[in-house]
C-alpha positions in Angstrom: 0.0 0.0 0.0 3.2 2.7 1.0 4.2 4.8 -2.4 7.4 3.5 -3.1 8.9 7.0 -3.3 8.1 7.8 0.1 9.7 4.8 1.2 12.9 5.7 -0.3 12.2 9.2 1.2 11.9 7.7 4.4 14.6 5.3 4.3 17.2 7.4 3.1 16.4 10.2 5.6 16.6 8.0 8.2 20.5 7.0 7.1 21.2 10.7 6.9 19.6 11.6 10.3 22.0 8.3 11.5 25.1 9.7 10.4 24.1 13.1 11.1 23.6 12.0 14.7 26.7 10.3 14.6 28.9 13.1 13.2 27.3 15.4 15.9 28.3 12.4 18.9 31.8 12.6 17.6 32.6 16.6 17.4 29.9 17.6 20.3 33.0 18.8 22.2 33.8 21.5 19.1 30.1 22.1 18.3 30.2 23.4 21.9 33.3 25.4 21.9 31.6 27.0 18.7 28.6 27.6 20.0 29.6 29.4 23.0 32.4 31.4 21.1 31.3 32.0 17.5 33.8 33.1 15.1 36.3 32.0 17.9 37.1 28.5 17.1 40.8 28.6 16.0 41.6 31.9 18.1 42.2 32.5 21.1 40.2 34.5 23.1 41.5 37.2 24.7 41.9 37.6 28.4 40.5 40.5 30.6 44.5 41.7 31.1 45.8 41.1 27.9 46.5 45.2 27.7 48.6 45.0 30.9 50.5 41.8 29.2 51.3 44.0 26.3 52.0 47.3 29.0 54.8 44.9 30.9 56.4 43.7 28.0 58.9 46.3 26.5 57.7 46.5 22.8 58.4 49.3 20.9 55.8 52.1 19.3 57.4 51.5 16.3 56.2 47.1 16.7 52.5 48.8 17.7 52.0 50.9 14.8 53.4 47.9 12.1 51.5 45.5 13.9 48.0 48.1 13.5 49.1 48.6 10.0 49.2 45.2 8.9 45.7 44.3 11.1 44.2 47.1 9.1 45.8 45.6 6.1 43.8 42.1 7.3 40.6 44.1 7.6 40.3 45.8 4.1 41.3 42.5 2.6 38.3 40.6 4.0 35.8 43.4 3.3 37.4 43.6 -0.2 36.7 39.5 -0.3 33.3 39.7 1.5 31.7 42.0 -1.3 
């Protein structure tokens, strides 16, 4: 009596919703860390006295201003690539 279409439709999305599950078992630990920190996943995220890190350490103006240079370098790129 069942269409044999929606069999097929049933039994493959069954085998996808398996794996699926199965892939999301595996990586839960990463869907986590992604969820909680989007757009964070390969970086770290920076700490509440990161500025004082920088303050103690004796790094030149001159390291500052190349290092904003090339980080607004970064940034036009990816709006360049975005649009």
């Amino acid at each position: 009596m069942m269409n044999k279409d929606f069999l097929m439709g049933f039994v493959s999305g069954t085998v996808v919703g398996a794996v699926g599950y199965r892939l999301y078992e595996q990586n839960q630990g990463q869907l986590s860390q992604l969820i909680q920190n989007p757009g964070m996943m390969n970086a770290q995220q920076p700490s509440a006295n990161t500025f004082q890190q920088v303050q103690s350490q004796d790094i030149s103006v001159e390291d500052l201003i190349s290092q904003k240079e090339r980080l607004e370098d970064m940034i036009a790129e990816k709006k360049v690539h975005s649009n």
